[in-house]
N, C-alpha and C positions, 0 to 999 in steps of 0.2 A: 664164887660170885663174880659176873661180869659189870663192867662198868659198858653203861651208852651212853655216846652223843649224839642228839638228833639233831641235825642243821635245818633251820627253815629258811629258805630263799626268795618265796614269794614276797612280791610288796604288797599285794594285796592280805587284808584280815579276815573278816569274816567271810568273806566270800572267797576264800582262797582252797580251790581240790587239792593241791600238795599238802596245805595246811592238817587238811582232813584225813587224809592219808597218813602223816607221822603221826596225827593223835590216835589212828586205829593202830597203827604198830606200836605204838607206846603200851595203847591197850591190851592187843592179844599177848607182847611179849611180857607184861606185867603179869597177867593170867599162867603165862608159859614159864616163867623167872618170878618169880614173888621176891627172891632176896636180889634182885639184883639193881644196878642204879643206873636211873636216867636222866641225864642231864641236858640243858636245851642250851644251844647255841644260836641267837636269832640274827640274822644275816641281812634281809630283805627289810626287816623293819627299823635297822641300826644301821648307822654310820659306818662303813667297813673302809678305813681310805686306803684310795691308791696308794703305789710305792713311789717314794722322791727320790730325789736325786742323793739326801742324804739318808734316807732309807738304804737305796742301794752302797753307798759308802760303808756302811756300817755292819751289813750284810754279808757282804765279800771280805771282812776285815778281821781278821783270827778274834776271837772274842781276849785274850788278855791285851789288843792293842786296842780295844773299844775306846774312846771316852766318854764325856758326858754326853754330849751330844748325838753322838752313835746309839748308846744305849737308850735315849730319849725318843728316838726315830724308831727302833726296835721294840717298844713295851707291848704295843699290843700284838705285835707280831709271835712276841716270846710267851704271850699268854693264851694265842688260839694255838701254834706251835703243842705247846703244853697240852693241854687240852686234847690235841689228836693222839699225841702221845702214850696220856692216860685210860685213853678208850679203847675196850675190846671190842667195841660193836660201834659201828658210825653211819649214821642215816642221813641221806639226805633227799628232802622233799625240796621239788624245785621245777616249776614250770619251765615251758619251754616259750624264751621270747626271739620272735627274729631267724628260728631257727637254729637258737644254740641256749646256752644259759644267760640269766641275767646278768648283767655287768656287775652286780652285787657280790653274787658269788665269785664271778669272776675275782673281781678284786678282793675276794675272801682268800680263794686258790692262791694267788700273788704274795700272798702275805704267809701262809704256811709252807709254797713249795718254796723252801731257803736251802740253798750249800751249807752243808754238814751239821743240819739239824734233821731234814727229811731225802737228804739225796746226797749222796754224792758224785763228783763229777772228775773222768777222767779225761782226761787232755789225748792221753797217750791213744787211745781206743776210739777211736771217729764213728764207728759203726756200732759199740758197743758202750757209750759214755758211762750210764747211769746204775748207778746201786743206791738202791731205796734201804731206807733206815728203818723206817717203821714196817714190823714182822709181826706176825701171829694174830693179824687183826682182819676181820672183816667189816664190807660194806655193802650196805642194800642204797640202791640209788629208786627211789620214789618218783616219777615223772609224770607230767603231764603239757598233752596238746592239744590246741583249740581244734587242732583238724585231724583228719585222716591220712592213714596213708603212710606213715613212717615207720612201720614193722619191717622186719626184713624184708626182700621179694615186694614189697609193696612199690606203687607209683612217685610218691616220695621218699624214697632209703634215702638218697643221694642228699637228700635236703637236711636231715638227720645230722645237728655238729654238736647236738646233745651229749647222747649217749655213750659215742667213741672217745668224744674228748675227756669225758668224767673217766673213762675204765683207764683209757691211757694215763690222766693227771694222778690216778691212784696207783696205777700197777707202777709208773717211777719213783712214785714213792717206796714202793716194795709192798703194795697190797693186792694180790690176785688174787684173791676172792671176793669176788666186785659180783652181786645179785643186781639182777636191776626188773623194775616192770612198768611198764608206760600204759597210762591211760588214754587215752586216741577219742579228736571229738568231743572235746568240752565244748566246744563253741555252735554244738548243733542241737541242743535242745533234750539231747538222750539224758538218762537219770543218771548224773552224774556221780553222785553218794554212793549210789547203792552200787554201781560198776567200779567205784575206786574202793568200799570195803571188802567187795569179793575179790580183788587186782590183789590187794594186801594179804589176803587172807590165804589166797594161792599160793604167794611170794610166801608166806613162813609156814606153811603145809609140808 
C-alpha cells in the first residue's frame, strides 16, 4: 500500500480547477488503489510562513546544537518535511499566477527544500552541488492557466516558470519522476470541468 499527499495551492475554493483536478485524482486513484492512503496538505487556504532570519539560523545549524528557539522556528517546517517524507505519491494542484506558482506554494517549497533533511549540498562541486534525499517517490504536478499558449512549441513557452521550476525544486530533492499536465484557457469561457477530468484522466492512463 502506498501512501499520497495531495497539495492544494489555490487560494481560491469552490471555484478553484486545480481544486477539481486533485479531487478527480484522489478519485480515480482511490478506484485504482482501494487500500491505499490519501492525505491532504492545504497550502493556498493556510498560513504557510515565510522563512526568518531565525528560521534560517536554526536550519543551517547541526540539529544536536538546535535550541529552543531554533527548534520553535523549525516546527512546522519539520512537519511538512515529514510529511514529504512519508509519501510515495505527491500531488500537486496549483494554478498558475503571474506566470509562475503562487507565493503560497512558494513559501511551502521554502520550508521543506532544508540541508540535510531533503538536499544535500556540496561545497566542493560547483557544477554538480546537490544530492536529494528523498528516493523512491513520485509526483504528478496538476496545473492550471487562465490562457493559452504555454505548451511546449507554443507562443508562450518562454513565459512558462511554472512547470520548470516545480520538475527542477523536485528533481534536487532527488525526485525524477515528476508527471505533470497543464490545463490551458481557464480564463476563456471553454468547459473547464470536463477538460480538466479528461487532463487527469490521461495523466493516470
Amino acid at each position: 500500500m502506498s501512501k499520497v499527499l495531495i497539495i492544494n495551492a489555490s487560494a481560491r475554493k469552490e471555484r478553484s480547477i486545480s481544486r477539481y483536478m486533485t479531487n478527480v485524482f484522489a478519485e480515480l486513484w482511490e478506484q485504482r488503489h482501494p487500500g491505499d492512503t490519501i492525505n491532504y496538505r492545504e497550502v493556498g487556504q493556510e498560513n504557510i510562513p515565510h522563512v526568518t532570519d531565525k528560521w534560517i539560523a536554526g536550519a543551517f545549524k547541526p540539529s544536536e546544537l538546535r535550541n529552543a528557539e531554533d527548534l520553535e522556528a523549525l516546527t512546522l517546517s519539520d512537519q511538512l518535511v515529514a510529511e514529504l517524507k512519508d509519501a510515495d505519491v505527491i500531488v500537486i494542484g496549483t494554478p498558475m499566477y503571474n506566470w509562475s506558482i503562487p507565493s503560497a506554494l512558494k513559501a511551502y517549497i521554502d520550508q521543506v527544500l532544508r540541508i540535510n533533511e531533503t538536499v544535500l549540498i556540496r561545497k566542493d562541486d560547483i557544477k554538480n552541488p546537490y544530492t536529494g534525499l528523498l528516493k523512491d517517490k513520485n509526483v504528478f504536478l496538476l496545473m492550471v492557466r487562465g490562457n493559452l499558449g504555454y505548451d511546449p512549441g507554443d507562443f508562450y513557452e518562454h513565459m512558462d516558470f511554472q512547470t520548470k521550476y516545480l520538475k527542477t525544486v523536485f528533481g534536487i530533492m532527488g525526485i525524477d519522476d515528476v508527471q505533470h499536465v497543464a490545463l490551458n484557457g481557464v480564463g476563456l469561457g471553454d468547459d473547464s470541468l470536463a477538460l480538466a477530468r479528461e487532463k487527469v484522466e490521461q495523466l493516470l492512463n
